[in-house]
Every structure is written in structure tokens, then in C-alpha cells.
N, C-alpha and C positions, 0 to 999 in steps of 0.2 A: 469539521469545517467543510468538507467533501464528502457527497454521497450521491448513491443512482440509485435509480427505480429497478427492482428487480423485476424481468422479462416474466409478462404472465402477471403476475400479482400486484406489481406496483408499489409493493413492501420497500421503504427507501434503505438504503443499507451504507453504512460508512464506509468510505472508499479506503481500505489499508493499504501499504506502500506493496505488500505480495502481488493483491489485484491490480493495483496501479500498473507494476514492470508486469505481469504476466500481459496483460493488455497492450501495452504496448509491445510488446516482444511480439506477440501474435501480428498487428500490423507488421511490424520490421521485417519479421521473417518472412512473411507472404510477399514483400514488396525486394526480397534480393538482401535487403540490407543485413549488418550485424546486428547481434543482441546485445543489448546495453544492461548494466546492472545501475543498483544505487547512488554506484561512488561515482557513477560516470554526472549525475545531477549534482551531488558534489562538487564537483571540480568544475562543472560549467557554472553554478551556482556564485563560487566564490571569485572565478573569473569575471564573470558580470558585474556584482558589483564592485570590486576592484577596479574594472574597467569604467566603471559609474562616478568613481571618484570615491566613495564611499571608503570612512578612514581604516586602515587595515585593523585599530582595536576596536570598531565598531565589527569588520567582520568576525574577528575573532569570536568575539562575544556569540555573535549570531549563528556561528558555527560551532559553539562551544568546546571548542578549541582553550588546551590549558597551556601549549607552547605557541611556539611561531614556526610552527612545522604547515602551517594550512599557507606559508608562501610559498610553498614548493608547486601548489596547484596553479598560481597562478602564471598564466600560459597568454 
């Protein structure tokens, strides 16, 4: 779904969640900020559409989620 041109060759390369937070993290730290992991997109993830109106078994589902432990995230 997500890829970049690799620097120099242009070779397109699928963008995995490693390179995704590694990239980001390198911005955040340079700029002062914290490092953020995965579950941190999680939990703004499921807050959002919560906050969207979005029915909480539609999130479930989306977050695959087999309890109702993913209301704890939302903040």
C-alpha cells in the first residue's frame, strides 16, 4: 500500500512499520521531541475514530480486537 523510491536508484521498496517509526523517530529526536512506538498509533488510531462517531464493534473489528479491552484506549 506504501512505498518510496530508494535514494540513488529509484528501486520502489515497501514501506514496513520498522522503517515507518525508525523515520519518524529520527525527525522527533532531532526536533527535542519523544520517541513514540507502534501502540502509540494505536491508541490515537482508535481514539479518532471513536471520536468520529464510529460504532465501538465497527472498531473492534478494525483493530482486531477479540475483547473490549481497546475502550481502555480511548482518551
Amino acid at each position: 500500500l506504501f512505498s518510496y523510491k530508494q535514494d540513488g536508484t529509484g528501486v520502489k521498496i515497501a514501506l514496513t512499520k520498522r522503517a515507518f517509526l525508525s523515520r519518524l523517530n529520527e525527525i522527533w529526536t532531532a526536533a527535542g521531541m519523544c520517541r513514540v512506538t507502534g501502540h502509540s498509533f494505536r491508541i490515537g488510531g482508535t481514539t479518532a475514530l471513536l471520536r468520529a462517531g464510529v460504532e465501538p464493534e465497527v472498531v473492534k473489528v478494525a483493530g482486531r480486537w477479540k475483547s473490549d479491552s481497546f475502550l481502555r484506549y480511548w482518551r
